[in-house]
N, C-alpha and C positions, 0 to 999 in steps of 0.2 A: 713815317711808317718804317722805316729804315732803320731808324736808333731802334727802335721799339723791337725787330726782329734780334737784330744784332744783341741788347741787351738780354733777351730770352735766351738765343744760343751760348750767352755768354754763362746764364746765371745758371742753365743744363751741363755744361762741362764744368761746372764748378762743385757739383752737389756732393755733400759729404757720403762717403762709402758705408756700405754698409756695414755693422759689426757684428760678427758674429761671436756669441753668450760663451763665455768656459762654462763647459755642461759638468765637469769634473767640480765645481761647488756650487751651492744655492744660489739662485739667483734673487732669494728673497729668504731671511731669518728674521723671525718675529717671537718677543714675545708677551703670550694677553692671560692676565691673570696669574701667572705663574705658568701658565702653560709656554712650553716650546713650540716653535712651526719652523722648517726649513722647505724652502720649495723649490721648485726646477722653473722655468723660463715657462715652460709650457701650463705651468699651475697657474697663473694670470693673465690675464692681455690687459693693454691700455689703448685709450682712445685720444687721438690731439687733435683738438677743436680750434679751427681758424677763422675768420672772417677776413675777405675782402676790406683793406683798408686802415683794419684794426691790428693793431703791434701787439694786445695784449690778445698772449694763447693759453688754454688751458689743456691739463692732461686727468684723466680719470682713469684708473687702475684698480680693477678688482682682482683679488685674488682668494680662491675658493681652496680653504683652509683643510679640509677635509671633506671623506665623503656623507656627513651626514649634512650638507649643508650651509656650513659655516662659512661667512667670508667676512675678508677684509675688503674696504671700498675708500678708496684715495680720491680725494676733487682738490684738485690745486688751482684754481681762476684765476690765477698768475703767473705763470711756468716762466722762472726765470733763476737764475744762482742766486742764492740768500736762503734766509731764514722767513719764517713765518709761526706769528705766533696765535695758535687758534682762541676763536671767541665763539660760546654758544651759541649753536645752530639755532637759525630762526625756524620759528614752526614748529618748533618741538617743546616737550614739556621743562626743558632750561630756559626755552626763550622764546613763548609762544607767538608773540607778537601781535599785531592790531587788525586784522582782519578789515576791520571799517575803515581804518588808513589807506587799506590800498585801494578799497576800494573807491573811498572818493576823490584819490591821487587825479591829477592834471594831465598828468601825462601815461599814454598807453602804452609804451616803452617798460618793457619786465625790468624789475631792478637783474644788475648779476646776481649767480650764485657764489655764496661765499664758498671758501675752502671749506673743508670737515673732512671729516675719518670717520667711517661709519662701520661697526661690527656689528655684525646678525651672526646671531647663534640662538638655535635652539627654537627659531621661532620669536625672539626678543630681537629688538632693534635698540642701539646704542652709541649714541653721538660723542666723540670726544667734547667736553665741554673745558680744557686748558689742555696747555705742555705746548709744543712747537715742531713746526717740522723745517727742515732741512735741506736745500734743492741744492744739486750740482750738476752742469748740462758742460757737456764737454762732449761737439760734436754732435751727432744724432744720436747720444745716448744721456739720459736722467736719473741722476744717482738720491735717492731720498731714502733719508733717513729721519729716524721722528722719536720724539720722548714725551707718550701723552695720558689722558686720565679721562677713564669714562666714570660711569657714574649709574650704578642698577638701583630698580624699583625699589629696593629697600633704603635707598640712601647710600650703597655703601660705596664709594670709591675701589677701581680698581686701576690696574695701569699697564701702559703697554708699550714696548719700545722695539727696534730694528732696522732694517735697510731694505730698501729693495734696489734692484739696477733694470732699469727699462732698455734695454736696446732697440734702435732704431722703434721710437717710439712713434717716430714722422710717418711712421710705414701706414698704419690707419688713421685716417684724418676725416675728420667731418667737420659740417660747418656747426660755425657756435649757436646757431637755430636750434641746432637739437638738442644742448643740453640740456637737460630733466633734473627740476629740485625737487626729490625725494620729500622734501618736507615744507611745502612751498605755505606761504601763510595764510588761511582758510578760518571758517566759521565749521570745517568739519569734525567732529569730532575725530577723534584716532587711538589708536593704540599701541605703544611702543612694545613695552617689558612688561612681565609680572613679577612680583617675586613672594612667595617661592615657584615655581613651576610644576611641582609636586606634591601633594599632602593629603589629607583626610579631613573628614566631615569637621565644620567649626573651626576649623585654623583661617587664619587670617592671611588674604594675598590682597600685594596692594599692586594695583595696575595703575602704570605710568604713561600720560599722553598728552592732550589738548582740546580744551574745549569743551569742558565736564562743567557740570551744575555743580552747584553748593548748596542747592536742594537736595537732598537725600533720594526723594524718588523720583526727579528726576533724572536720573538716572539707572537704566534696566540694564542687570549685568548678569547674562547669563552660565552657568557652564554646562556647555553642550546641549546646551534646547533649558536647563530646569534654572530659573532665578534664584540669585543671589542676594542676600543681604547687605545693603550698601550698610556700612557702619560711619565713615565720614570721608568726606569731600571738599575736594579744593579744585582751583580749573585744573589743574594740570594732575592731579591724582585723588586715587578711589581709594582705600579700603572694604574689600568685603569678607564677608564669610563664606566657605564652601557649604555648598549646598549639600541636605542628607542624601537624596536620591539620586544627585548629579553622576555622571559617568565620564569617563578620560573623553577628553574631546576640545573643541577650540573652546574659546573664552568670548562671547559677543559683546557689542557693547549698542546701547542707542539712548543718547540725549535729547529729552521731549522730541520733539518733531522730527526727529537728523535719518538719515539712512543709518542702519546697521551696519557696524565694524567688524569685522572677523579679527581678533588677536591670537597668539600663541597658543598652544596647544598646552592643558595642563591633565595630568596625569592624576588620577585616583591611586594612591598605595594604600594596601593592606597590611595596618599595624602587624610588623613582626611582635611573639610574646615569647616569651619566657618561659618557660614549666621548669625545669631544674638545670641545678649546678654541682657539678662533682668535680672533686673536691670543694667542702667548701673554706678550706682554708689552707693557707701554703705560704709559697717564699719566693719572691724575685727568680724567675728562671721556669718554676713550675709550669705544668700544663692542666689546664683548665677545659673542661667538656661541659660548653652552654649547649641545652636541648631545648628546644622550643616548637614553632610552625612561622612559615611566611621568611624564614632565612634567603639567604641569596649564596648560589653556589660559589657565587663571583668575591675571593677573598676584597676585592679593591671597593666592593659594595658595603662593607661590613667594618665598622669603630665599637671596642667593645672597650668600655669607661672604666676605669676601676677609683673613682671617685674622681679627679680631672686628668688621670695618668691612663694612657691608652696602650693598650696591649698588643703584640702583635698576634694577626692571625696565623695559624697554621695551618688548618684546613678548613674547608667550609659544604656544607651541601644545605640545603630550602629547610633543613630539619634537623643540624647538628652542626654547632661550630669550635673549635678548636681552638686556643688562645695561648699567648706564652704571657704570665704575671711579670708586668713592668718590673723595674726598679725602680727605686726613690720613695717607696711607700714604708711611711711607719710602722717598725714591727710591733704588734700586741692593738693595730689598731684593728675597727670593723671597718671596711668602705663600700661607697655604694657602688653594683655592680650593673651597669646596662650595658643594651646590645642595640645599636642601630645599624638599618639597613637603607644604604641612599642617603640617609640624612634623616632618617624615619625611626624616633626613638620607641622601644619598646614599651608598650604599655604598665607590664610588670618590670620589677625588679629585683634584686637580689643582695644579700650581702657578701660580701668574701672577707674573712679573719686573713691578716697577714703577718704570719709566723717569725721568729727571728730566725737567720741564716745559723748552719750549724755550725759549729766551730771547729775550730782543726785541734784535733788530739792529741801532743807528744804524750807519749806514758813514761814519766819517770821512775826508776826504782826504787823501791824503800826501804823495805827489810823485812827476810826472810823470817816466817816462826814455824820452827817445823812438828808445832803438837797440830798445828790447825789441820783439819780435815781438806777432803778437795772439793766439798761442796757446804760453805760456812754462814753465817749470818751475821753480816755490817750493820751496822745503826750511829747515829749521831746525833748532838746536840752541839752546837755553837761549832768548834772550834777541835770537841773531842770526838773521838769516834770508840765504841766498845764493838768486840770481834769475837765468836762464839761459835762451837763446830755444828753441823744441821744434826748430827746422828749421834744422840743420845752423851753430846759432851758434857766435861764438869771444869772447864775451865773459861774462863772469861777475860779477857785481854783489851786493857785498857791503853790508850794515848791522847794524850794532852795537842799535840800535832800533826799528829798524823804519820809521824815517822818512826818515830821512838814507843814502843810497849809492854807494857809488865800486864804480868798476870794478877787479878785481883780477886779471883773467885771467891778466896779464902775471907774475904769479909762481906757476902753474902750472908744474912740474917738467918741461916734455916740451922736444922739439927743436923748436928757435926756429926752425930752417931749414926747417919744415915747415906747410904749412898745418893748423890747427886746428879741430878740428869735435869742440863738445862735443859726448856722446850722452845719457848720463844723470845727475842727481844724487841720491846716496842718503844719508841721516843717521841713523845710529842711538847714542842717551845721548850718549856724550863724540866724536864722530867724525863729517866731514864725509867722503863718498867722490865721486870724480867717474869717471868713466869716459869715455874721450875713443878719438876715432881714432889716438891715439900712445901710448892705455895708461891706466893709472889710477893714480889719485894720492887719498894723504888727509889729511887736514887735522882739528887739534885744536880750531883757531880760526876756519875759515875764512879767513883770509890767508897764510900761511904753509902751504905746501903741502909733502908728502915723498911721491916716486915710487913705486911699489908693481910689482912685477916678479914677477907669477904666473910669465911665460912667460923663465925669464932665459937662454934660446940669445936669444931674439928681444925685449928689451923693448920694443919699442915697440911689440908686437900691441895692436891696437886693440881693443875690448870695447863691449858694450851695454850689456846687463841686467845688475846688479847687484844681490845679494842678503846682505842685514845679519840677524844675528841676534845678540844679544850681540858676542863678538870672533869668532864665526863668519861669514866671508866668504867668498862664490861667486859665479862669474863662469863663462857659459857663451860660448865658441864652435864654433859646429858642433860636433863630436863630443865637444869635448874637454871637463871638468868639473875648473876649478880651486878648492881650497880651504883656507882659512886657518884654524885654531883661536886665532890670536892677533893679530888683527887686521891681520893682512895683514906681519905679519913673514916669516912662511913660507909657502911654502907646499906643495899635493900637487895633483897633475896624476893625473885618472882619465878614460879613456877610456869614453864613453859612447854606445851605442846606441840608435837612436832610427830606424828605416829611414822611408825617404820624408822627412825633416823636419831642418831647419837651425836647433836650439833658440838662440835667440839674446836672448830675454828673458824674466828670472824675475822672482819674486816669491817671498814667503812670506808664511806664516803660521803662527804658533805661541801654542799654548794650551792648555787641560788636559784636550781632549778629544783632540787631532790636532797634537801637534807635532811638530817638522822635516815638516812639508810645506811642498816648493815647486808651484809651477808656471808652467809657462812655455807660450811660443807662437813660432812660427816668423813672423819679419815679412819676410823677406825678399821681395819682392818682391809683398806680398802686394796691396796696392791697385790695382796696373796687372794683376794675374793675374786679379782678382775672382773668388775662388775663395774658396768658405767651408773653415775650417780647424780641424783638430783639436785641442783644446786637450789638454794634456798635465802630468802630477803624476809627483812623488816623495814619498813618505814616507819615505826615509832622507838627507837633504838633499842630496839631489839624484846621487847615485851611481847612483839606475836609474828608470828611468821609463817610463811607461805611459800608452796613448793613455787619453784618456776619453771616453768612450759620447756626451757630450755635443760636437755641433761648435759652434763659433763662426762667424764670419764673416771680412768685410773692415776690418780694421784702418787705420787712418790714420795708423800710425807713421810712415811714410816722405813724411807731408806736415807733420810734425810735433809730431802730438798722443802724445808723449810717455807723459803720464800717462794711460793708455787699461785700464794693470791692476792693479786693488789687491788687496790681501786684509786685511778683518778681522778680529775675534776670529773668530767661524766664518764668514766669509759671504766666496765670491771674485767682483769686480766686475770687469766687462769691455765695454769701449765698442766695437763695433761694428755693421757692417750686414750680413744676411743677403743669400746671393745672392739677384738678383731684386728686391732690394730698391731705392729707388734708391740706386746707386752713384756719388755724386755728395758732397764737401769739405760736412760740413754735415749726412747725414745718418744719420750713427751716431747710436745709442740706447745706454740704459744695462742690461746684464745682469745679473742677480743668483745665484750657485749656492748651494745651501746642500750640495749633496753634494758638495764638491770635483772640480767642473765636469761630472759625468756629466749634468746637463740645467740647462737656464739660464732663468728667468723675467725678462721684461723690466718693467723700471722704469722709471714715468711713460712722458710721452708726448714730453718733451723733446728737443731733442737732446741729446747729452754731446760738450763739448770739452775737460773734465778731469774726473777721478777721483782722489780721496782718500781715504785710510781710517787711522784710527790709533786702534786697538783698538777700541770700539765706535761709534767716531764716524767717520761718513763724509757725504762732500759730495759732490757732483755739480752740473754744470749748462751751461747757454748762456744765454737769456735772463735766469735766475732762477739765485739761488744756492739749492738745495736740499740740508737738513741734516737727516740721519737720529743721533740719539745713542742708537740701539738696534740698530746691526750692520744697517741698513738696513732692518726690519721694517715702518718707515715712515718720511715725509719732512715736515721740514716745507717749503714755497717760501716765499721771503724775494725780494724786488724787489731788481733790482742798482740800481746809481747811475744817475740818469737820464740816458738816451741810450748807455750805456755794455752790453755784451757782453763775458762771462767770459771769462776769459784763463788763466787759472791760479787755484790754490787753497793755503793752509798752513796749518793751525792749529799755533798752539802752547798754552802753557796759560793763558793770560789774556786771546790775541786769537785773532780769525778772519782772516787777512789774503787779500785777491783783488785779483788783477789785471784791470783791464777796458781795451776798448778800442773807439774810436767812431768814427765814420764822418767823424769830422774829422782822423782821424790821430793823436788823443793817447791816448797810452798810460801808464796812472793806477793807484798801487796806492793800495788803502782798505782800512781793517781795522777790523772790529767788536768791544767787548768779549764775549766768552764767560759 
């Protein structure tokens, strides 16, 4: 009795001291799934489980992750310095076990419980099934750290690693009677995880457990009171399908005869859609305005695809979301454009065009000609460009490169005895055309000119507007509609009505939504009449025509701003000023139709003293040269040469070339690479 005291007093004045936690760092860093957790001393407790007799202790430490419930749960059945390298938990759908083994065991002794790491989240329960964990005991404190791999309803592996420090872990002790395996091995059915935990009518969630039939209906799987369609089964996992009339609520489960399971709670979402997209096409950087219903205000809710390249959000509310166009995306490609909310992809979808980025413009100088007017007419083919003034010029200026130019009027096809007033110039592929007040003429090279005789009682009828399409050429005056299928070899003479209006200048456009449309406009006298004016299409090139819904304005052809109408792949531009507006050299605007002129939105805020377009590239400007390479959906402004005002515009395909002109008289063309 004596030793026995003595020994007790001895082993009481020996007992390791208490340590107290640095509260200044985590006393536990984890991390699961990619997610981070740092915790404080007080985020955990652990429990050290002893028996009388028995040398081996265990420690069990939960730590509650957050406040919706989340934790981590440590069972160590060994507490001692080493490693330990985990094996799927018994009981569970890794390692269900034999139910009828234990039961007809010899002996009525619980086997122990193994180690495991167990995470609940969300209503899911989740066994490490490998990796290792790490024990260090120095003193009454246990240092663990772990490197391990769970494993959710769908298959997928995720993993998780960190430390925690237990101090004075000895402090709560209980005996090893009361340990509780979580997952002890039964004939009961169970429910771990689902996955997904979210979704809509017919998607497929597959719940993970033990002790499921391989009979299809044996097994009742409800969500929230209404059945489920099992799809397939194995013991340890369901497939079903969500139910139509199901609502958010737990997920039950019952195998023929078993008691009922309560599992996780699975949520009903309401497909986010679609309705539109504005802009629908742009560039790396752009912003993008998805509108739809069922949004989530929560940007961190919301992936919006733009074929497998994800965009970032900007703003968001349940009805309108805001997006910036990745990088990395092919310019001139379509890709597909969705919007998910939670992981909830959009029923609709959408495309988005991705534009090439604009280029940066040095403007070089060229060389000055000082007969050109200050507002002139550029045109090209290949390599040359011919240059001609907007107001009633007779000279025409040719270059081989763009730098170097001579005047080549003089071999122009018409009568020498007559005065000459070019009107228009037009180039389409292999062919220069001019249109003049003594007729029209066209040219392979640009120097070398051959006569062209729509009208042959009368050649020398003069002509405006001129419209090129392939070897399709048309020429409109007043009523009459001449046309060429061979590039002005022949031609056909159609009468055409048009009441109230003297069509006197076309255009076209053709593409694989609306080809052979032209359209035209009546200039006659239109700047001194200030009278806003009806613009006017054909869909059969040009044989019959119709007003459209949309008016235009005052035109400044007859002061001669020439290039005042273009047409795009879809989009027709047109520079004018609304009556009432002021009517004053200077202050037309630039219009845009997307309906083949039935209503016109106006572009920027500039003036426009030329208009270009050549297929989806279009330029406009006066102060500033402005270049849209998306059918004018948007613009970029680029600075002319300083001191200097547009004059004209041409691209071809390697440069931008502009004419400018400045308050000292000189008149300059500069051209940018493309």
């Amino acid at each position: 009795m004596l030793l026995v005291i003595t020994f007790f007093s001895c082993s009481k004045s020996q007992k390791d001291p208490d340590v107290t936690p640095d509260k200044s760092q985590p006393a536990l860093t984890a991390k699961i799934n990619g997610a981070d957790y740092n915790l404080a001393a007080t985020d955990f407790t652990s429990t050290y489980y002893t028996a009388d007799g028995d040398n081996v202790k265990a420690l069990q430490t939960t730590a509650n992750l957050d406040a919706s419930g989340s934790k981590l749960v440590f069972f160590i059945s060994d507490l001692k310095s080493g490693s330990v390298n985990l094996s799927k938990k018994a009981g569970t759908s890794l390692n269900p076990g034999n139910p009828t083994l234990k039961v007809n065991a010899t002996t009525a002794t619980a086997p122990p419980v193994q180690t495991y790491v167990q995470y609940i989240n969300g209503g899911n329960i989740y066994f490490a099934n490998s990796g290792s964990i790490t024990v260090t005991i120095n003193a009454n404190t246990a240092t663990v750290s772990w490197n391990i791999v769970f494993k959710d309803a769908a298959g997928k592996d995720f993993a998780s690693n960190g430390s925690y420090t237990a101090a004075n872990f000895a402090n709560n002790t209980k005996p090893k009677t009361q340990i509780v395996d979580p997952t002890p091995v039964s004939a009961k059915p169970t429910i771990e995880s689902i996955s997904p935990q979210q979704g809509k009518y017919n998607d497929t969630v597959t719940i993970t457990g033990v002790n499921y039939s391989q009979v299809l209906t044996d097994n009742v799987v409800k969500f929230n009171g209404v059945d489920a369609v099992v799809k397939t089964a194995t013991p340890t996992r369901l497939r079903v399908l969500v139910p139509l009339t199901g609502t958010t609520g737990n997920i039950s489960l019952k195998v023929k005869n078993s008691e009922t399971v309560n599992g996780p709670v699975f949520t009903y979402v309401t497909l986010p859609n679609l309705t539109d997209v504005k802009p629908t096409e742009g560039r790396a950087g752009d912003i993008v305005t998805i509108t739809g219903i069922n949004f989530s205000s929560n940007p961190a809710d919301i992936v919006v695809n733009f074929d497998n390249a994800i965009g970032t959000i900007v703003t968001a509310t349940t009805t309108q979301v805001t997006v910036k166009v990745p990088a990395g995306l092919k310019a001139g490609a379509f890709v597909r454009l969705t919007i998910s909310i939670k992981g909830i992809k959009s029923a609709s979808v959408s495309t988005y065009l991705i534009d090439a980025p604009y280029p940066t413009l040095n403007w070089e100088s060229l060389t000055s000609i000082p007969r050109l007017q200050k507002i002139n007419q550029m045109i090209h083919m290949g390599s040359t460009l011919l240059i001609t003034g907007g107001n009633n010029a007779s000279f025409l200026y040719y270059s081989a490169d763009g730098k170097t130019y001579s005047d080549v009027a003089s071999n122009l096809p018409f009568n020498k005895s007559k005065k000459l007033t070019i009107n228009v110039l037009k180039a389409y592929k292999s062919a220069y055309y001019i249109s003049t007040n003594l007729g029209i003429a066209k040219s392979t090279n640009g120097i070398y000119w051959t006569k062209l005789t729509p009208e042959t009682t009368a050649p020398d009828t003069g002509f405006t507007g001129i419209t090129i399409t392939n070897n399709y050429v048309a020429v409109v005056s007043g009523n009459r509609l001449y046309r060429s299928t061979n590039g002005g070899n022949s031609w056909t003479r159609t009468n055409i009505s048009v009441p109230g209006a003297s069509l006197n200048y076309t255009t076209a456009i053709t593409d694989s939504y609306s080809s052979n449309n032209f359209f035209a406009v009546d200039t006659s006298k239109n700047y001194t009449s200030k009278e806003e004016k009806l613009f006017y299409r054909s869909t059969d090139n040009g044989v019959t025509w119709e007003a459209t819904k949309g008016y235009t304005g005052i035109y400044y052809y007859n002061l001669g701003y020439k290039d005042f109408l273009a047409a795009a792949s879809y989009s027709v531009f047109c520079a004018f000023s609304y009556k009432g507006a002021a009517q004053t050299e200077g202050s037309q605007h630039l219009y845009r139709s997307t309906n083949k002129g039935d209503s016109w939105t106006q572009v920027g805020t500039e003036a426009c003293n030329v208009i270009k377009a050549d297929s989806a590239t279009v330029a406009y400007g006066s102060q500033t040269f402005n270049l849209s390479n998306n059918d004018g959906v948007d613009f970029k402004s680029y600075p002319m040469p300083a001191g200097y005002t547009l004059g004209g515009i041409e691209f071809t395909n390697t440069y931008y070339y502009i004419m400018g002109f400045n308050t000292a008289g000189d008149r300059k063309i500069f051209r940018a690479a493309r």
